[in-house]
N, C-alpha and C positions, 0 to 999 in steps of 0.2 A: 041632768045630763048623765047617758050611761057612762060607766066607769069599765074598762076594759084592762085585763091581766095580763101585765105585758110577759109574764113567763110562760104565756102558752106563744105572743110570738117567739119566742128564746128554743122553744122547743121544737115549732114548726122549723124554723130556719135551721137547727140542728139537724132535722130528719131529710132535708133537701140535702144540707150537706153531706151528711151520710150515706145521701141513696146516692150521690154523683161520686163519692168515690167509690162505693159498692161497685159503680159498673165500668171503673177504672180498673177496679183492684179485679174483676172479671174477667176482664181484657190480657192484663197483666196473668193470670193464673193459666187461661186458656190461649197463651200466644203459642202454644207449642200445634195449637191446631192450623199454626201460619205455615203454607208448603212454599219455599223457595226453590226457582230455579235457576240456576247462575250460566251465564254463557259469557265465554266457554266454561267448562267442569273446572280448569285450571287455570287460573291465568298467566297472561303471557302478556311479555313485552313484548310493543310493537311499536315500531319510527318514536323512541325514546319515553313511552307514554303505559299506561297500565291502562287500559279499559276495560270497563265491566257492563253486562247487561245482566241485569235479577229481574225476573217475574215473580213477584207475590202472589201467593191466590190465599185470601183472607175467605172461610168457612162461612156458611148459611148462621145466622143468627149472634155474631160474633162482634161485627164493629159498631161499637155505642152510636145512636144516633147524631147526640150532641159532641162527642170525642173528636179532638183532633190527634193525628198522630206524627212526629216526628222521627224517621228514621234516616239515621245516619250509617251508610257504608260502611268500616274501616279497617283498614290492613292492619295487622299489630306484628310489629317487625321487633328486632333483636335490640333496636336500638331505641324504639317509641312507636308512638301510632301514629298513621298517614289516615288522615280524614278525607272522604268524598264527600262532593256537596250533600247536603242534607233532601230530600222531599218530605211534603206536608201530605198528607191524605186524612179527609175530614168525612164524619157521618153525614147523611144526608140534610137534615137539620141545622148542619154547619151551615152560615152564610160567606165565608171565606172563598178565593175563588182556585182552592186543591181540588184534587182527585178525589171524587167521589166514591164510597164504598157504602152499599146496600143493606142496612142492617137483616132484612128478611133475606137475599137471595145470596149475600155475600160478592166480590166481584177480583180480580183481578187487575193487579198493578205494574205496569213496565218502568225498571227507573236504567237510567245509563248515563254512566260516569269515568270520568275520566282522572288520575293524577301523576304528573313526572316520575319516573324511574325512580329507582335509588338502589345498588347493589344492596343492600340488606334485605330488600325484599324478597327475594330467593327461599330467604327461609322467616316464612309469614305464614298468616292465614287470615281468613276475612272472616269478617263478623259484620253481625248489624245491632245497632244500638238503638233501641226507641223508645220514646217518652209520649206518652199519652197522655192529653189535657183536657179538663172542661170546666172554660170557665177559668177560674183561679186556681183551680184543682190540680195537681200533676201526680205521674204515676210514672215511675221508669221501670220498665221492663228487662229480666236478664236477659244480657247480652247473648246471643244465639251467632255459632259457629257456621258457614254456609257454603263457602271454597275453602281450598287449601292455597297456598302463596303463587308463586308466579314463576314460569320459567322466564329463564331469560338468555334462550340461545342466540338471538342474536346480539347481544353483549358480546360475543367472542371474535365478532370482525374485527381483524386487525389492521383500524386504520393507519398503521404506522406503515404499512404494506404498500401505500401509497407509489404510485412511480411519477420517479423527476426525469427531464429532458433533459440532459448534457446539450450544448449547443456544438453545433459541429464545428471542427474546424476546416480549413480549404487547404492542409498542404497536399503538396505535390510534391511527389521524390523528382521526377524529370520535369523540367521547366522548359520548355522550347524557346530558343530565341532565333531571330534571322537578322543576318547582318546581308545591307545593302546596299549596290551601287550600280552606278550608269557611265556606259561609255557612248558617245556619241557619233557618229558618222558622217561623210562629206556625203553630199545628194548622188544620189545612183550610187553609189558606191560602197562596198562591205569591207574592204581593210579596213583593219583593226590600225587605226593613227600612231605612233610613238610618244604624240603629243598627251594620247588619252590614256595610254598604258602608265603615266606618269602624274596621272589628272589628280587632285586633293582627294576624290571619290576612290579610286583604287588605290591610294596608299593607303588609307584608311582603313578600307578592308580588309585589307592583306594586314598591318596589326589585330586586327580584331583578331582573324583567322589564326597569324601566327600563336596568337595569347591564348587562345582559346585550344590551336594543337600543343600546347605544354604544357597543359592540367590534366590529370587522370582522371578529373572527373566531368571533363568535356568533351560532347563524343560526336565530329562532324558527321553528319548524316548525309548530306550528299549538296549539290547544286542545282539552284533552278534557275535556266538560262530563257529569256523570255527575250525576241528579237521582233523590233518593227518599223514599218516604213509609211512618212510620213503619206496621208491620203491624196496628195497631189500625184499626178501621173496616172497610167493604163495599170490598170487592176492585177494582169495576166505576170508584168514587170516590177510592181509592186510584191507582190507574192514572192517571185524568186527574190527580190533583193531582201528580202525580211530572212528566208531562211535560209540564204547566204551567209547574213549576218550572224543571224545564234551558231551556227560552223565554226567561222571566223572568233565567234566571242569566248565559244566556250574551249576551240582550239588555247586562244591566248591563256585565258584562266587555267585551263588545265597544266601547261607550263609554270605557270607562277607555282600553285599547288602542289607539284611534284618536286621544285626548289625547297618549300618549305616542310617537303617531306610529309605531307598527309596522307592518314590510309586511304588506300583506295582510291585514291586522287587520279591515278591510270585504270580505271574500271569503268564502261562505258555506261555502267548503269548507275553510275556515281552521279550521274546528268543529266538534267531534264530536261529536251529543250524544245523551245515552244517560239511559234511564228506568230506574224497579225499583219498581214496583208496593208490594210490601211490605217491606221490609229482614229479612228474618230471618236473613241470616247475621250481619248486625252488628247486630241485638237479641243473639243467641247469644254474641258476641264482647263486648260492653257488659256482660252479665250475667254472663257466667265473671270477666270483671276486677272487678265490682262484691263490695259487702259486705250485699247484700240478704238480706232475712230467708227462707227457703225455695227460696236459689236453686238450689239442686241440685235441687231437687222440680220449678221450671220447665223448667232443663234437661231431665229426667227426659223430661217433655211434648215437647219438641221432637224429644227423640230417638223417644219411643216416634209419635209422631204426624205424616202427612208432610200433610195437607190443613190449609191456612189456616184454614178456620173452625174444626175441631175443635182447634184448638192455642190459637188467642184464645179460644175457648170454656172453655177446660180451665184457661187459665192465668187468665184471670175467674174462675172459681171458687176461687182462689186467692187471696181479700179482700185480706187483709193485704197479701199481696206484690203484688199487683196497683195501690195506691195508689202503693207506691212505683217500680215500673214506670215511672208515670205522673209521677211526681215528677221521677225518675231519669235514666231509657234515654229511655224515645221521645222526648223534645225533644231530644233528642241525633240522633236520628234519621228527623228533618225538616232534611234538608240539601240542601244542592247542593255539588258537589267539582270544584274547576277541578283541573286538569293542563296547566300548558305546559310541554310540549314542547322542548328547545332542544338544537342541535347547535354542543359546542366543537371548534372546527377547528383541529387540531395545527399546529404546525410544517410548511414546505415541504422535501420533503426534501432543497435546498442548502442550507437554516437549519441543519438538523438536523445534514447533515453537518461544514457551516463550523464551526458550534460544539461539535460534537464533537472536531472537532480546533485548536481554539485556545481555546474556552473553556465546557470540557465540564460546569465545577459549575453552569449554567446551567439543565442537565438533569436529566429524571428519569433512575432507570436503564432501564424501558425504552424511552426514546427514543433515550440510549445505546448499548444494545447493538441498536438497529435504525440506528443511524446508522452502525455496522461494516459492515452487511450492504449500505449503498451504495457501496462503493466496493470493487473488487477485488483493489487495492495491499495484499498480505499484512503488508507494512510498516507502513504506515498504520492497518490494522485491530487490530494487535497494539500499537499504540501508543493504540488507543481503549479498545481493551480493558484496559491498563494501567491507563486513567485509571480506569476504571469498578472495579476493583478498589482503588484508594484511596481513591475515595469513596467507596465501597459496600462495606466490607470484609466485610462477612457474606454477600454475593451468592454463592452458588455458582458461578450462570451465570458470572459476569464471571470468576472464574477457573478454572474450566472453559477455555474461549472462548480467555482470554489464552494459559491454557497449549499448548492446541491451535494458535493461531498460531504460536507461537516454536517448536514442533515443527514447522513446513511449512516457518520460515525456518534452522531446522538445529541450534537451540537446543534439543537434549534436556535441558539439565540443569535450565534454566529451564522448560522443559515440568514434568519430573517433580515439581517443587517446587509448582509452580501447580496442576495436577489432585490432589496430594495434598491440596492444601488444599478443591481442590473437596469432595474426598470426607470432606475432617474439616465443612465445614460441611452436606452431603446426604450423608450415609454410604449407601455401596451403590445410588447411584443410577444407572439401566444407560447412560444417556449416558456418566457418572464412568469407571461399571467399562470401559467398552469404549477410552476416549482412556489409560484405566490400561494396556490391552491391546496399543494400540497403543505407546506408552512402550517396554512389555517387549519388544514386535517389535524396535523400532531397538536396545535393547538385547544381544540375540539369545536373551532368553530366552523360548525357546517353550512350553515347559510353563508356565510363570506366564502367560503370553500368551493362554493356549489356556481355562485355570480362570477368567480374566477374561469370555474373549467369551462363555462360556458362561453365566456370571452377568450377562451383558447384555443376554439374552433383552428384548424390546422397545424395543431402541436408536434400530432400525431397519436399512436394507437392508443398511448397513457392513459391519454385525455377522455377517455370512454372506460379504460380503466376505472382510473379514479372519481367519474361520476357513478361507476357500480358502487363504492365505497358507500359513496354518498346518499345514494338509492338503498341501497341496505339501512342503512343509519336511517331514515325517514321512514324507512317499512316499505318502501316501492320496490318488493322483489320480483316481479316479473320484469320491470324495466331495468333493475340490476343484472337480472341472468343475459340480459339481450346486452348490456355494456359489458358484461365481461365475457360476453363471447365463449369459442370454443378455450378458452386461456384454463390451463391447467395449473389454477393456483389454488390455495385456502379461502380467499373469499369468494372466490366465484362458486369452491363446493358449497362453501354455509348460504350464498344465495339460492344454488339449486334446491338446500335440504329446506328452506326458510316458505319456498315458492313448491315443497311440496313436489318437487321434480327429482324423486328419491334414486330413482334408476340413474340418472345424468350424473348428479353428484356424487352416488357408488366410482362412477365411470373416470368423473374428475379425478375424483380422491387417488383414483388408482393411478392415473397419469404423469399425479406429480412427480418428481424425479426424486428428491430426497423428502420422504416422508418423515411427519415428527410425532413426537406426542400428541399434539392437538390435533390432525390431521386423521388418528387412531381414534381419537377423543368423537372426532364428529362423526366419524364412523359408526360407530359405539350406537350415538344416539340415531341416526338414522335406523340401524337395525332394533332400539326398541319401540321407537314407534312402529314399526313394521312388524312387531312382537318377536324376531327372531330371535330366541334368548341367548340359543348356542353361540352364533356369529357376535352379538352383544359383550358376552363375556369375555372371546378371543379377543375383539378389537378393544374392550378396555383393560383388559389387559396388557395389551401392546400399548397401551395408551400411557399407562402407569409404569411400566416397567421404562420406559423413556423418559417420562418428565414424572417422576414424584408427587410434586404438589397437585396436581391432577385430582390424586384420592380425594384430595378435600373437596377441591370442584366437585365431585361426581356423588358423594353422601351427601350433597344437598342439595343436588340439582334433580327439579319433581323432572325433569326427562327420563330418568329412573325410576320416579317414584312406587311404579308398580313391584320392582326390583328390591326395595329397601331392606325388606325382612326376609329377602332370601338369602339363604347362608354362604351362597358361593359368593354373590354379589360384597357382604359384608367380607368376606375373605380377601375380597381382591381391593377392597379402598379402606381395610382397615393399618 
């Protein structure tokens, strides 16, 4: 039997392995012939997310056949590295099921990745890491620089910018009231009785009247004298004795009136007076409440018949019920009906406020929650609105209201406590859902944020407001720029400048009313993307000279980055 030298296999098996890392350690030496191209050149946040797209183009004659390769994306920020998923890409040879690359013709690889924000990013840069394998073999390649870090302008929305609904309240400074009475009449007849001038119904009024002329802040407005005759009898006789009577009625009253000394009480336009030939809505009305014998059969008549004489006709032929008719209703309906008039004059509103804030159980609630709305001390208002919540503890509004103020003064947690209670006593009311909305914003939960303002369809304008917010925060800037409308605030510009609508957001920016640092700031960065340097420098300069901290923002934020090494730029954020 031949005898075989096992150190020539020791050697063979040495030279495979030598030649397979040879064409690692090849790979590895010539990775510099790798052209990446990164989209975009910078990265950017967007809807709370970093995404990247690289094209490789790997060189004719360059990836091992048998090679697999592993490249890993990764940001290396100030505080560690943020890794992106990794891709495989294998020689042709490889039975794996990567991306193939051609060792003779070389070929081209798309990878796109995605990972959560992190403010440290700002000041990064991307690299890619890759290990090449064959077999058991490995080889890591130096790490290769490929972007620079990430803007991250829309970071600077400020959802705390959010708007709450105050719920309204209902006062009324003038309150109408009418005081009422009836005097009654003999058939055919318009004197005014002695019997009636003394009736329970006119003493009554005449206190109302007299209580109501001893207050200054009760102010009679005048009289509505309304006179009629019952629908029995000739129409033409009818007629005159109705407006005999409001004569007769409002002659009386007007005496009484001038007794107890009211203004105007002798002015004829203090008077209103009014006729009704026949009363047949209140025969209709008298006879549906009554217990008369066939009254559904009268009814019946009125409805099937619309001519006066054919209904008294019809309902005469109706003996029996007709006596009582007569018994009944129509004295009832030879009347005359005063109406005054009279306006209570609320509270002035330094009353309203004064005692709002020192001695609010004085009040109703809505003179309360309109005594918030006079003064524009957020402090103050949330200290009314407190009260108006331990008096009125079932009031939605009132904490509603409260909770939304101690949100403006910083107080989330007492916000969230207070609108919750809003919504246990008005469940799902869309003022409630949207101040709920706003809660979830300073909290930063935008998905809860978002199913809020949505169920608060009729809150009002906020409510589209604060879905811009939201649409910003997710990267939906063209549907933020359409939610904040023509609104001349800070995030409606950072949507315009975000959506690339650089002329609108110039135009915002300039509309606001009290401009600030930030506002300069955004400024700033629109004119360098637009390359303007001069305009650039003024607005960060104006940006800086208002808020300070600023400079730091702006030395590391790559929206300058073309700017860094320019001396003026370093002048103004050093």
């Amino acid at each position: 039997m031949k005898k075989f030298n096992l150190s020539i296999f020791v050697v063979i098996a040495a030279m495979f392995a030598l030649s397979g890392c040879s064409g690692l350690n090849k790979m590895k030496k010539n990775a510099s012939g790798i052209k990446y191209e990164v989209k975009p050149e910078v990265l950017e946040m967007h809807g709370g997310n970093v995404a990247v797209k690289i094209e490789a183009n790997y060189p004719k004659k360059y990836f091992n056949k048998k090679a697999v390769v592993v490249a890993t994306p990764v940001l290396k920020t100030t505080s560690g590295d943020v890794e992106f998923k990794a891709i495989s890409v294998q020689g042709e040879k490889v039975t794996s099921n990567n991306k193939v690359v051609n060792y003779k013709t070389g070929g081209k690889v798309t990878y796109e990745g995605t990972v959560p924000y992190t403010k440290d990013m700002r000041q990064s840069e991307l690299i890619v890491k890759a290990e090449a394998s064959r077999k058991a073999k490995k080889v890591n390649f130096e790490p290769v620089k490929i972007a620079d870090g990430v803007i991250a302008t829309p970071a600077l929305l400020d959802n705390k910018d959010a708007e709450s609904v105050i719920a309204a309240d209902k006062f009324q400074r003038i309150v109408p009231e009418t005081y009422l009475a009836d005097i009654n009449y003999d058939i055919n007849k318009s004197e005014v009785k002695k019997s009636e001038m003394k009736s329970d119904d006119v003493t009554a009024i005449k206190e109302k009247v007299k209580a109501a002329n001893s207050k200054s802040n009760y102010k009679i407005k005048g009289v509505d004298v309304s006179a009629y005759a019952s629908p029995d009898g000739k129409l033409d006789l009818n007629d005159k004795l109705a407006k005999d009577r409001s004569k007769t009625a409002s002659a009386f009253f007007k005496k009484e009136l001038a007794n107890m000394k009211v203004s105007n009480a002798d002015q004829a336009e203090f008077y209103k007076l009014m006729s009704t030939a026949e009363d047949w809505d209140g025969f209709k009305e008298l006879v549906a409440k009554s217990k008369i014998q066939d009254k559904d059969l009268i009814l019946r008549v009125l409805s099937m018949y619309n001519d006066p004489d054919v209904r008294e006709k019809e309902i005469r032929n109706i003996a029996a019920a007709f006596t009582e008719l007569s018994d009944q209703i129509l004295p009832a309906l030879r009347r005359s009906k005063f109406a005054v008039n009279v306006d209570v004059i609320g509270k002035s509103d330094e009353e309203l406020l004064k005692l709002a804030t020192t001695n609010p159980g004085e009040l109703n609630i809505e003179e309360v929650l309109y005594a918030a709305t006079l003064t524009k001390d957020v402090k103050t208002q949330n200290g009314i609105y407190k009260a108006a919540t331990e008096k009125f503890p079932t009031c939605y509004r009132a904490w509603n209201d409260y909770g939304m103020t101690a949100a403006q003064l910083g107080d989330f947690k007492t916000a969230k406590t207070a609108v919750e209670k809003a919504n246990s006593l008005q469940a799902n009311d869309p003022i409630v859902l949207n101040n709920l909305g706003v809660i979830a914003l300073a909290e930063g939960d935008y998905d809860k944020a978002e199913g809020l303002f949505r169920s608060a369809a009729g809150a009002g304008s906020q409510v589209d407001h604060n879905m811009g917010i939201v649409n910003v925060k997710k990267g939906n800037y063209s549907q933020a720029v359409t939610n904040f409308g023509s609104s001349c605030l800070f995030n409606a510009a950072l949507a315009q400048t975000l959506n690339k609508d650089y002329a609108k957001a110039l135009k915002t920016i300039d509309c606001i009313a009290e401009p600030t640092g930030m506002t300069n700031y955004l400024k700033a960065v629109i004119y360098a993307r637009q390359g303007q340097s001069a305009n650039m420098f003024k607005s960060l300069e104006a940006a800086v000279a208002a808020q300070a901290d600023l400079k730091q923002l702006a030395k590391t934020d790559l929206e300058f980055g073309k700017f860094f090494s320019d001396a003026k730029f370093q002048g103004i954020v050093k």
